[in-house]
C-alpha positions as CSV (number, residue, x, y, z in Angstrom):
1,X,-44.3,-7.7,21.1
2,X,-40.2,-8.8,21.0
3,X,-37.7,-6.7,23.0
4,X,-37.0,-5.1,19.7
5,X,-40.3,-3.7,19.2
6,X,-41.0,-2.7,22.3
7,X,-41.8,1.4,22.4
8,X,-40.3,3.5,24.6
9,X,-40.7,7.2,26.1
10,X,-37.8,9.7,25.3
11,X,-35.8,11.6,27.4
12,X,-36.8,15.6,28.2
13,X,-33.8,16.4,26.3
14,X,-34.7,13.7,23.3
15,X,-37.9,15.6,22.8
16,X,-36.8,18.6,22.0
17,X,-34.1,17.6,19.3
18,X,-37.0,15.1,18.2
19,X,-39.0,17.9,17.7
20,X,-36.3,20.4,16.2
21,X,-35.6,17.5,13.8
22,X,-39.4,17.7,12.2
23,X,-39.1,21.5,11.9
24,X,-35.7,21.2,10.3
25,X,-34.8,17.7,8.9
26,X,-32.0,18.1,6.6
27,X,-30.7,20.3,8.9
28,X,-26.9,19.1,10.6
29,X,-26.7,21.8,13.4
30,X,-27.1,18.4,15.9
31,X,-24.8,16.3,14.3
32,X,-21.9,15.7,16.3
33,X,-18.7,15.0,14.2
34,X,-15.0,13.9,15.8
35,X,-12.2,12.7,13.7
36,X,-9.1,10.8,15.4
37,X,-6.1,11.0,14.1
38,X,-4.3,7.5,15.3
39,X,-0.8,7.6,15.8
40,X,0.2,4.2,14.5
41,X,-1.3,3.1,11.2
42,X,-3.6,0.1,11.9
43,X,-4.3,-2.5,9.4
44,X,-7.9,-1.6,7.4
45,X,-9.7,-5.1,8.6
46,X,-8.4,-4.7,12.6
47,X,-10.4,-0.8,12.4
48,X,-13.4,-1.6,10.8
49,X,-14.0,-4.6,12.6
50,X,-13.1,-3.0,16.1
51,X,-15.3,0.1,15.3
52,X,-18.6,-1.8,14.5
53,X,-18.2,-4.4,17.7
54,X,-17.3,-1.5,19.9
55,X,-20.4,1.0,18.8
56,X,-22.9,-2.1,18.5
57,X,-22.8,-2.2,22.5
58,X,-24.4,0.9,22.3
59,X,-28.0,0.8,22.1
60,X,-28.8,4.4,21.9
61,X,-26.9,4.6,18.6
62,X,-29.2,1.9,17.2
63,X,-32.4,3.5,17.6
64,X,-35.2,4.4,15.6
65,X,-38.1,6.8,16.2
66,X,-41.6,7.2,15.1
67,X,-45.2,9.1,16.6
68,X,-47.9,7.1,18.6
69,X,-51.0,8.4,19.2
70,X,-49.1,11.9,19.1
71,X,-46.7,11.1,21.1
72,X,-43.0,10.3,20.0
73,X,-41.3,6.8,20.8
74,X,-38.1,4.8,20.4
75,X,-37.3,1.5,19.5
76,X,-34.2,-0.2,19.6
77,X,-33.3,-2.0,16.1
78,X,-32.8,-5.7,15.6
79,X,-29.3,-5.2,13.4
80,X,-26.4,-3.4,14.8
81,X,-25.1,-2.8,11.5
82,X,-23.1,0.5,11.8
83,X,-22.6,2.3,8.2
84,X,-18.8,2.5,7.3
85,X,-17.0,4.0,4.4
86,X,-13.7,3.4,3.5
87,X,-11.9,5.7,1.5
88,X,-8.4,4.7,0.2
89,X,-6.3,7.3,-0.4
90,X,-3.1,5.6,-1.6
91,X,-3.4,6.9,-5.3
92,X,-4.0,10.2,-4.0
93,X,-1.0,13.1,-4.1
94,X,0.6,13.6,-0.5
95,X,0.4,17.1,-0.9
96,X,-3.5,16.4,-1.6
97,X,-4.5,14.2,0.8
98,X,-5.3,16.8,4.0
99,X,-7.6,18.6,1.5
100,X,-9.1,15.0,0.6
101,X,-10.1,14.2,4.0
102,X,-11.0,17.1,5.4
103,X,-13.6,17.0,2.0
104,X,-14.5,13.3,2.8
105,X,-15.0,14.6,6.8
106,X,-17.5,17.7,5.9
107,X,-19.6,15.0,3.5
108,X,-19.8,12.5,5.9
109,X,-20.5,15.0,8.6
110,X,-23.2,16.8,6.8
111,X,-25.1,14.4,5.5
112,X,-28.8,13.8,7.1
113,X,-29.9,11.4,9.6
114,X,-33.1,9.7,9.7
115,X,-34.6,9.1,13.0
116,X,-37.5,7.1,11.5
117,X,-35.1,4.5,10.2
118,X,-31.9,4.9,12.2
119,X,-29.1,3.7,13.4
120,X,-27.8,7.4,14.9
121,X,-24.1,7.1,13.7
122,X,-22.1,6.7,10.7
123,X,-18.3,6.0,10.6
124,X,-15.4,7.1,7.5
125,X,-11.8,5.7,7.3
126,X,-9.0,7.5,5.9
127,X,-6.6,4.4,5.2
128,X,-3.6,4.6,3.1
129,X,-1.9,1.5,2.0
130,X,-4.3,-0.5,3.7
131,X,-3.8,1.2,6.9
132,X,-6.3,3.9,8.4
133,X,-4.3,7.1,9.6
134,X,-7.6,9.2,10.5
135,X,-11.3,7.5,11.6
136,X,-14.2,9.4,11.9
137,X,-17.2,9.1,13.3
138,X,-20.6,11.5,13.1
139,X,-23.5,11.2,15.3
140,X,-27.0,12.5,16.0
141,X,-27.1,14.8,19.2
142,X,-30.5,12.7,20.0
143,X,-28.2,9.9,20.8
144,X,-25.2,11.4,22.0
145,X,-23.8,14.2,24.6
146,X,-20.0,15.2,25.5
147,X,-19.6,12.2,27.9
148,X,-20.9,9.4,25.4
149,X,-17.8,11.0,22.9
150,X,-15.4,10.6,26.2
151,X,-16.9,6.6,26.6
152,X,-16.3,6.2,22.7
153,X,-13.5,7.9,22.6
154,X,-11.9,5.5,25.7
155,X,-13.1,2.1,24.0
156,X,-11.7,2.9,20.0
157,X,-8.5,3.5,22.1
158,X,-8.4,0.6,24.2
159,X,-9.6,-1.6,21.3
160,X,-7.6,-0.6,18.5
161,X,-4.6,-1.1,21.1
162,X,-5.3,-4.7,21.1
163,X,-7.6,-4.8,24.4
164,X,-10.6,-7.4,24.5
165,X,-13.8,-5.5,23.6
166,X,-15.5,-5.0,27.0
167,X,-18.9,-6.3,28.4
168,X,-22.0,-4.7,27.2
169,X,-23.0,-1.5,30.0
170,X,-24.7,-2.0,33.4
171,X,-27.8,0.0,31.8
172,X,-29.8,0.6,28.9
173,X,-30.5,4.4,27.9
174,X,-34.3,3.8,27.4
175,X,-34.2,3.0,31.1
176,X,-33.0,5.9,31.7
177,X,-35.7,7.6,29.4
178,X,-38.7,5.6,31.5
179,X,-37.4,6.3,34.5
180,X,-36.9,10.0,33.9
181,X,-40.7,10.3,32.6
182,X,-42.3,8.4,35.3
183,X,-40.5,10.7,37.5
184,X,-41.4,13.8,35.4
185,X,-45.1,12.7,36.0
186,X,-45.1,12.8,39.9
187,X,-46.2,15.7,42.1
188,X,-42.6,16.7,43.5
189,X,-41.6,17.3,39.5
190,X,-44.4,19.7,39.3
191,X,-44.1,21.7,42.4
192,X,-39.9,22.1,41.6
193,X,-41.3,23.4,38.0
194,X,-43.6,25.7,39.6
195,X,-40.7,27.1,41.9
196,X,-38.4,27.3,39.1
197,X,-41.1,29.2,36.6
198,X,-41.7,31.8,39.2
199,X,-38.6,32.3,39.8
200,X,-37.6,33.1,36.0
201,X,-41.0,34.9,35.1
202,X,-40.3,38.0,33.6
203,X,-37.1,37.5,32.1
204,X,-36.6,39.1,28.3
205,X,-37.5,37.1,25.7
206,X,-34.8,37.9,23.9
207,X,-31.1,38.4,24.6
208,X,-30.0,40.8,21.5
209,X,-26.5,40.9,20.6
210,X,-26.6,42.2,17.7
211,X,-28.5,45.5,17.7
212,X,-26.7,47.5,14.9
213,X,-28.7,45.3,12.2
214,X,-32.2,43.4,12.0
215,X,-32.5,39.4,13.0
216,X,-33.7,37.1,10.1
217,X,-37.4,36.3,10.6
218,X,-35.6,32.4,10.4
219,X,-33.0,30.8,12.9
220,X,-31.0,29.3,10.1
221,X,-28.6,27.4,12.3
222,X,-25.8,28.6,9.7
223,X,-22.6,29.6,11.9
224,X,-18.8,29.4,12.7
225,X,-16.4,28.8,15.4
226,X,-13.8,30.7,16.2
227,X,-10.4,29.5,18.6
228,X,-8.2,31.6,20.2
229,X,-5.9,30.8,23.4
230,X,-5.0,33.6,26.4
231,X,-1.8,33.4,28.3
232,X,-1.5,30.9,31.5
233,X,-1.6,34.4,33.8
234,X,-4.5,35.1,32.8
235,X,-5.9,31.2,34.2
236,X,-3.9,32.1,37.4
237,X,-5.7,35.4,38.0
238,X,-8.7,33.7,37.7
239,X,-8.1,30.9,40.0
240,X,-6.9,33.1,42.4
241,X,-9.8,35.9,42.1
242,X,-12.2,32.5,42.7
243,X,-10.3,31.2,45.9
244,X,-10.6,34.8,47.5
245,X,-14.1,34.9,46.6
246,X,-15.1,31.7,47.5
247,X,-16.6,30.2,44.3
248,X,-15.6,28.1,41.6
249,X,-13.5,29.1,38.6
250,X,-17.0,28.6,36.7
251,X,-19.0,31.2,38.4
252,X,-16.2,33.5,38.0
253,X,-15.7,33.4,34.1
254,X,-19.4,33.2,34.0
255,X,-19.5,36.4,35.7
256,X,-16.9,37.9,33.4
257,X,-19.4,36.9,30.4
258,X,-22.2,38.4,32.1
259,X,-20.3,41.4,32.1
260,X,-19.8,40.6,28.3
261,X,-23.4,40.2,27.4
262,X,-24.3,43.4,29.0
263,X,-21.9,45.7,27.3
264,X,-22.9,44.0,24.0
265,X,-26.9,44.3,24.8
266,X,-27.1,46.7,27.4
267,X,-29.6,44.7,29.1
268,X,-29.5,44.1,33.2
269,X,-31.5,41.1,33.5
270,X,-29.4,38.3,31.8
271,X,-30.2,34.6,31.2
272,X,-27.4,32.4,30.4
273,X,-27.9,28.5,29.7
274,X,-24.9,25.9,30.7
275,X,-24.8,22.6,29.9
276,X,-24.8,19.9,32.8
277,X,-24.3,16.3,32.7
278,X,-27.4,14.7,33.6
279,X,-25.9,11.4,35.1
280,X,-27.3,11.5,39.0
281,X,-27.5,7.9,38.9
282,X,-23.8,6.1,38.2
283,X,-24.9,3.1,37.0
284,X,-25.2,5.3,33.5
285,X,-21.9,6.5,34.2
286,X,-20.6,4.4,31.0
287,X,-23.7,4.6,28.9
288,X,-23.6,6.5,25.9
289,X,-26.8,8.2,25.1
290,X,-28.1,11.7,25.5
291,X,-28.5,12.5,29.0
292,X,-27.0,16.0,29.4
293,X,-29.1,19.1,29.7
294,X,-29.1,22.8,30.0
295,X,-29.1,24.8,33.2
296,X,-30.7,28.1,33.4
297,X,-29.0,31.1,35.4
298,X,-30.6,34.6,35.6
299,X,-28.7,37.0,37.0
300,X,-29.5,40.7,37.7
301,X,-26.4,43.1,36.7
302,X,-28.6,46.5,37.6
303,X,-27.6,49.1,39.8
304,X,-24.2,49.7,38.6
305,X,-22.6,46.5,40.3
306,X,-18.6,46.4,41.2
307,X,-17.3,43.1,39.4
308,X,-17.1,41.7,43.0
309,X,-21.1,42.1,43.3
310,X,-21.3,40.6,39.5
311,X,-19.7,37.7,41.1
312,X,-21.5,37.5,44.0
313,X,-24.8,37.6,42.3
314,X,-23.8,35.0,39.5
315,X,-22.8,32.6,42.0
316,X,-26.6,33.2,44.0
317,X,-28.6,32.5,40.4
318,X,-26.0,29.5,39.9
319,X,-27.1,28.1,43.2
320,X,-30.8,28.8,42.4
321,X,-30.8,27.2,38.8
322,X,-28.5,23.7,40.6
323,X,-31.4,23.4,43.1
324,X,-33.6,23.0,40.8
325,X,-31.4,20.7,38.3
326,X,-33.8,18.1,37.8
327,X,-36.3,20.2,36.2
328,X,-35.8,19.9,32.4
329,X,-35.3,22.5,29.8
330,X,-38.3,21.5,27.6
331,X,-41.0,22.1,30.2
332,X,-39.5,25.6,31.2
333,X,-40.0,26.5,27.5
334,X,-43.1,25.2,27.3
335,X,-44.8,27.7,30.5
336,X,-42.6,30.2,30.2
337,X,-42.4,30.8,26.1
338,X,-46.3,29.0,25.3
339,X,-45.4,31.0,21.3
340,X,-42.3,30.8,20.1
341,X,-40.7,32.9,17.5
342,X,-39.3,31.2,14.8
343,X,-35.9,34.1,14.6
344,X,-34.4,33.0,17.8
345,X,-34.2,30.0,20.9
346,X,-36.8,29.8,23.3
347,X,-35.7,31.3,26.8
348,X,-31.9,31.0,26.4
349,X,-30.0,32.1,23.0
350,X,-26.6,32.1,24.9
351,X,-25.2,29.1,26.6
352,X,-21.6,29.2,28.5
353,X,-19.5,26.6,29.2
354,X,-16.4,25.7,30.7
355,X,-14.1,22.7,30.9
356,X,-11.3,22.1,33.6
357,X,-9.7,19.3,31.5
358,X,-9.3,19.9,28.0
359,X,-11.2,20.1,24.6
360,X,-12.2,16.0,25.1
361,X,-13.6,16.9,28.7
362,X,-17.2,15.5,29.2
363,X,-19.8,18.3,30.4
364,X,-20.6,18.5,34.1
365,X,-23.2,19.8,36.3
366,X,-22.1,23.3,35.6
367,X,-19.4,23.4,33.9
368,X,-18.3,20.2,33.0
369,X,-15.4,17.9,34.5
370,X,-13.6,14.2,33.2
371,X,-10.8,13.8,31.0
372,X,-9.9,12.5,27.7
373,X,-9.5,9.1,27.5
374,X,-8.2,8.3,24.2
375,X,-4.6,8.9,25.4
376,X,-1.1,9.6,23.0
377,X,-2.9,6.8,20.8
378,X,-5.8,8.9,19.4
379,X,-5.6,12.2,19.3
380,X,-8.5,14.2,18.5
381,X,-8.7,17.0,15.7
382,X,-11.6,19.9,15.3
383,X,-14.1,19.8,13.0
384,X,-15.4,22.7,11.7
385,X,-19.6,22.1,11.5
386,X,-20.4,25.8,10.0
387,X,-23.6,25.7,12.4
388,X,-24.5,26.8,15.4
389,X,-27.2,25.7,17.9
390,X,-27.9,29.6,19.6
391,X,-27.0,33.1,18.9
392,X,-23.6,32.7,20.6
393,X,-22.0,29.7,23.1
394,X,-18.7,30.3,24.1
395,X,-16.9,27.2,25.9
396,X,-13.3,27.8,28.0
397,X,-11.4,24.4,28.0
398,X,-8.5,25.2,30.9
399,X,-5.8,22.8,29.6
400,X,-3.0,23.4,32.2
401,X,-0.6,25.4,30.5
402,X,-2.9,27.7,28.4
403,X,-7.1,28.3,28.5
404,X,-8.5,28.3,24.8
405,X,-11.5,29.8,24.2
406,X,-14.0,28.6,21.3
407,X,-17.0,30.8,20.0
408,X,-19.4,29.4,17.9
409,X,-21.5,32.1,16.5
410,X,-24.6,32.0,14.1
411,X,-24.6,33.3,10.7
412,X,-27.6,36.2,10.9
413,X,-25.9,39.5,10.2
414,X,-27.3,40.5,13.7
415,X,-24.3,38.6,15.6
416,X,-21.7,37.9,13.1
């Protein structure tokens, strides 16, 4: 068998969108769209030929899946052919072509992958005159997490600036993938999965937002998100309320949206997911591929708690849930929710998130840290999906001056 053909395990985290995706193929609620505006106009020939050599170092973009013996694999594929469309809109009205790309950008962005036959990206050029003012790029989740955009993001830049296209990365994804399952398969793993499922037993099922009307019996993944900004006072406070309290800006906000949840639910006994980065060993540090998870917190708000106790108790189930980070999502769902209910998410239908560095920050280990690195010469512009993953995630980027606030909701009546 060639390196090509060669089978390999997938990641925790891989599993479970490899298993969404047989439930749901045609679905696009993991598809992970950016669009980069560039500042200069670059020849038509200079970005497509930058774009495919840069993404062709990436191997978990050009990756194919199948079932062996019941188990899903991966393969990595022989060509690194990356699909590209080019769509000139020199012809096209000025006062047209915004409408024209942001209809070329929801196509593109929509339109199914197939993990059986790969690759796990497709790329769109906006070019006018021969020059491309907007490039876009959509990926599968199964291949991709916040950092991997922050890597991509950092080599389109360098490389459409002129810089030499950089040496393939130190490591491979699928070694991270073996190495993670060999891992998962030895007695510490299991004794840190038993400590963790005792610790959330119990919890609700279900986190109800929306109590005034009935869930669909079907999780359609339909959704929107919705941006707002606060004043930089309000960042201040919350710096400052941390620093006297002795925890992180994080716990603090999360504490706030505990408070949140339960005036919305009134429910005491909360569980929140976060997204953490999933990169203990830096030799993956520049190695785009899907290695960022989702940390459980549960956090008791009963009793009539002061905001001050709130805090005090988000930052204890924040310490339990990072001591036990290396225990994946998947296999908490699998004890703790054995039947699962096809209306809602297994164990967490909220995740929280926050950002210290702006909108193109990579996520962390709770909370998420890094910083754009396409610079002045790419600037990144939101995409509207119209899906959403869970019931409710709500994500604070703090970008200095002003915190903005996004809230992707789902489309059941129940939480819109």
């Amino acid at each position: 068998m060639g390196e090509d053909d060669r089978h390999w395990p997938l990641s925790s985290e891989q599993q479970r969108l490899w298993f969404i995706d047989r439930l749901t193929p045609a679905s696009a609620a993991y598809h992970v769209p950016v669009s980069w505006r560039l500042r200069d106009a670059v020849p038509l020939p200079e970005v497509v030929a930058t774009v495919g050599r840069l993404l062709a170092r990436h191997d978990a973009l050009f990756t194919a899946f199948a079932e062996v013996d019941g188990e899903p694999v991966q393969r990595l594929l022989p060509a690194r052919e990356l699909p590209l469309e080019v769509h000139d809109l020199t012809d096209c009205p000025a006062a047209e072509r915004d409408a024209r790309c942001a209809e070329v950008v929801r196509e593109v962005s929509r339109r199914p992958f197939d993990l059986s036959a790969g690759p796990l990206a497709r790329a769109a050029v906006i070019a006018v005159d021969d020059h491309v003012r907007l490039l876009h790029l959509t990926f599968h989740h199964i291949a991709v997490d916040g950092l991997s955009l922050e890597i991509v993001e950092r080599d389109l830049a360098a490389g459409l600036g002129g810089a030499p296209v950089p040496p393939p990365p130190r490591a491979a994804y699928v070694e991270h993938c073996a190495r993670q399952q060999e891992r998962l398969a030895g007695p510490r793993a299991q004794r840190d999965l038993d400590r963790r499922v005792e610790q959330l037993r119990g919890a609700p099922e279900l986190l109800e937002l929306g109590r005034d009307r009935p869930r669909p019996r079907d999780f359609t993944y339909r959704g929107e998100t919705l941006r707002f900004t606060v004043e930089p006072g309000v960042r201040d406070r919350v710096r400052a309320l941390a620093a006297g309290s002795g925890v992180t800006p994080y716990v603090v906000l999360l504490a706030a949206f505990h408070v949140f949840l339960h005036r919305q639910t009134g429910q005491t006994d909360l569980v929140v997911g976060s997204p953490v980065a999933g990169r203990g060993d830096s030799r993956f540090l520049d190695v785009v591929g899907l290695f960022a998870g989702t940390m459980v917190a549960r956090t008791d708000l009963g009793g009539e708690p002061t905001f001050e106790a709130v805090v005090a108790r988000t930052q204890e189930s924040v310490l339990d849930a990072l001591e036990h980070l290396d225990v994946p999502f998947d296999r908490l769902v699998n004890r703790l929710v054995p039947q699962r209910v096809p209306s809602h998410g297994p164990l967490v239908q909220v995740l929280f998130a926050f950002h210290e560095t702006g909108p193109a920050a990579g996520a962390g280990a709770a909370g998420g840290a890094g910083a754009g690195a396409g610079g002045s010469f790419l600037t990144r512009e939101f995409v509207p999906t119209d899906t959403a993953k869970l019931d409710l995630t709500f994500t604070v980027y703090d970008v200095g001056d002003v915190t903005c606030y996004g809230v992707p909701t789902t489309a059941p009546p129940s939480v819109r």
